[in-house]
C-alpha positions, 0 to 999 in steps of 0.5 A, a space after each residue: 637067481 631062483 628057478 621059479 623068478 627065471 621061469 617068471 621072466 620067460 613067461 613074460 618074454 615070451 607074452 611079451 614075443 607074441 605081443 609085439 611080434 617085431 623086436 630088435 637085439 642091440 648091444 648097448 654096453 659102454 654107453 654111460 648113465 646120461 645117453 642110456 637114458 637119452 636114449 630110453 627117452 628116445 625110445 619111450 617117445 617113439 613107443 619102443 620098449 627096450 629091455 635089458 635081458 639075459 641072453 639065455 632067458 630069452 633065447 628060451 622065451 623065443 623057442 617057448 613063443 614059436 620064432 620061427 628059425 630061434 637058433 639063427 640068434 644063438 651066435 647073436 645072443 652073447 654078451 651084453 643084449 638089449 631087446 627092443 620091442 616095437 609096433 612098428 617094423 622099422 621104427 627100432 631101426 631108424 632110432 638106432 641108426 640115427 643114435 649110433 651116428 650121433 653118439 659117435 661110439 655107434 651105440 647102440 649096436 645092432 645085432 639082429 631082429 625079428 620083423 614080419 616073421 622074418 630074421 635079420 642078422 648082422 648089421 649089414 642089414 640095418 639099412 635094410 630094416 630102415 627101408 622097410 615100410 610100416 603099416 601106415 606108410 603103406 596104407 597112404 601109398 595105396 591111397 595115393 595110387 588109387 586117388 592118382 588116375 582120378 585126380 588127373 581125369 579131374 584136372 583134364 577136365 578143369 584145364 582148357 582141354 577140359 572146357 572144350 570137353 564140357 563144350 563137346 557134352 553141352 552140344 551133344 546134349 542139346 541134340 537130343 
């Protein structure tokens, strides 16, 4: 491969790095031709974009883009690697984890990953990964903390405690 084509895959790794700053390193070989495009159909579905790279380009790419703590993947980055990149932390891990199961071989193999400037090395912690809340999810749990004291105000009021509230009001009102 010539010097200015292997330059060219740095810089894109490396916009692709600060693009989606949440990316996952999984070992893929000995999957045949049919479940690695399942599971490129899998990952397309979900908006994860999974890449196929050499481990020294990207180990350039990631000190090129500023990963805090690179040199924790240089004992991951041997052998055959699959980068998958992702918008959301966990969604990588449960595509995976639910792959691997039912493909029977467990692959994809997780390596490591990157998420929310945090490294993640070893398959130990791909249950972890999957745990992690996305944006969104968390989004609705505040929602739902903050709707939870006044719906039970509301449902006080309209149960018959409620009536003898709105009764108690009434009367003080009609003093004045």
């Amino acid at each position: 491969m010539r010097k200015e084509l292997k330059a060219q895959i740095i810089e894109d790794l490396t916009a692709r790095i600060k693009e989606n700053p949440n990316f996952y390193v999984t070992n893929v070989e000995g999957l045949n031709a049919e479940a690695t495009a399942k599971l490129r159909r899998n990952c397309f579905k979900q908006n994860i974009k999974m890449l196929v790279v050499k481990n020294t380009l990207f180990a350039k790419a990631l000190e090129k883009s500023g990963v805090q703590d690179c040199q924790a993947f240089e004992n991951v980055l041997k052998g055959s690697s699959a980068i998958m990149f992702a918008e959301t932390p966990n969604g990588p891990a449960k595509l995976i984890k639910s792959f691997s199961a039912a493909d029977g071989k467990g692959k994809p193999e997780f390596k490591a990953a990157y998420v929310q400037e945090c490294s993640y090395i070893g398959a130990e912690n791909l249950e972890v990964l999957c745990n992690i809340k996305s944006r969104e999810e968390l989004i609705a749990d505040i929602v739902a903390l903050l709707q939870s004291p006044v719906k039970n105000v509301i449902s006080a009021l309209q149960s018959q405690g409620g009536g003898k509230i709105a009764g108690i009001v009434k009367t003080l009102s009609e003093k004045e």
